[in-house]
Residue, then its C-alpha position, 0 to 999 in steps of 0.5 A: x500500500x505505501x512504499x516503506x523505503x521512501x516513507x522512511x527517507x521522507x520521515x527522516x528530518x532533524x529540528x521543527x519543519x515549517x508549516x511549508x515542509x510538512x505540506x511537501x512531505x505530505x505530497x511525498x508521501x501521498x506519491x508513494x500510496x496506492x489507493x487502490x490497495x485501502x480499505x474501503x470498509x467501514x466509516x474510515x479510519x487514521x492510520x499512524x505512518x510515523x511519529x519521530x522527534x521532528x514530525x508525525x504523519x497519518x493517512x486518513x480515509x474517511x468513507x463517511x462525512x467528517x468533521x473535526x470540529x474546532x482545534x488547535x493542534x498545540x503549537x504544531x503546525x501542519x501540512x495536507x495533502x488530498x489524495x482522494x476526494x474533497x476535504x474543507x479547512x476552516x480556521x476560527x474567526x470571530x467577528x468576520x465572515x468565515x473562511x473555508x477553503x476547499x481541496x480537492x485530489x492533487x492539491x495541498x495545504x498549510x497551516x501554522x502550528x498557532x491557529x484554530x481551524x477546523x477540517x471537514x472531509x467528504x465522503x470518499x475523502x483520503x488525506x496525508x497530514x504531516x505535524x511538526x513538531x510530532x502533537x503532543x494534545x488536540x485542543x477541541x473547541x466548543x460552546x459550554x454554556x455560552x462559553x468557549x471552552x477548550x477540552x484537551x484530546x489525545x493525539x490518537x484519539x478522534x475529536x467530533x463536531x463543535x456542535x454549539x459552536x457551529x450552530x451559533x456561527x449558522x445563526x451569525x450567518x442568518 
């Protein structure tokens, strides 16, 4: 499915990549994957390809709809790439219109290890995200009684929808 030599030459890395270098590892990355090789049952799934000093990288496939919800990735930075299908970035804006971006296959992205974003996959979406440094916790955002609130996940635990606050954004919009 993924050709090792090359995932461990572009895994290898020393110090923090740029928000920039983890978008080309992911490219590099998704070059090497045969998609016709995933497993394409179930609602999808995030599969771990490495996890070293300098980065991590996981490949995703989601046969389902997903969104991630508002996160921050805690002073990690990001690169995606989109190999199959459609996937969204959103980061949080307050007081503004929102921002949301679309990708399909063949085209990447960046985003800086300070934001908040949130990320919405289509069905059939199969992504490569590359983090540096490697995530230590996944911030998730939501509305708690009219509050944001953050809520500290685990790097290999999936994080949901923000619900609340999605919902006050569509009623900010109406």
């Amino acid at each position: 499915m993924i050709d090792e030599a090359l995932l461990q030459s572009v895994a290898a890395a020393e110090g923090p990549l740029s928000p920039e270098q983890c978008a080309e590892k992911a490219r590099l990355v998704a070059a090497s994957v045969d998609s016709a090789a995933l497993d394409r049952a179930g609602v999808g799934d995030a599969m771990l390809l490495w996890r070293n000093e300098s980065s991590e990288a996981w490949l995703n496939t989601w046969r389902e709809p997903r969104d991630t919800g508002y996160h921050d990735h805690d002073g990690s930075c990001v690169g995606v790439h989109v190999l199959e299908g459609v996937a969204s970035n959103e980061p949080l804006v307050i007081g503004g219109p929102r921002r949301i971006s679309t990708y399909g296959a063949g085209e990447s992205f960046s985003f800086p290890g300070s934001g908040i974003h949130r990320m919405d996959h289509e069905p059939g979406a199969v992504t490569i995200h590359v983090y540096s440094p490697p995530l230590r916790v996944i911030g998730h955002y939501d509305l708690v009684d009219g509050a944001l609130q953050r809520r500290a996940f685990s790097p290999d635990e999936p994080t949901g929808p923000s619900g609340a606050l999605n919902d006050a954004f569509s009623e900010r919009a109406s």
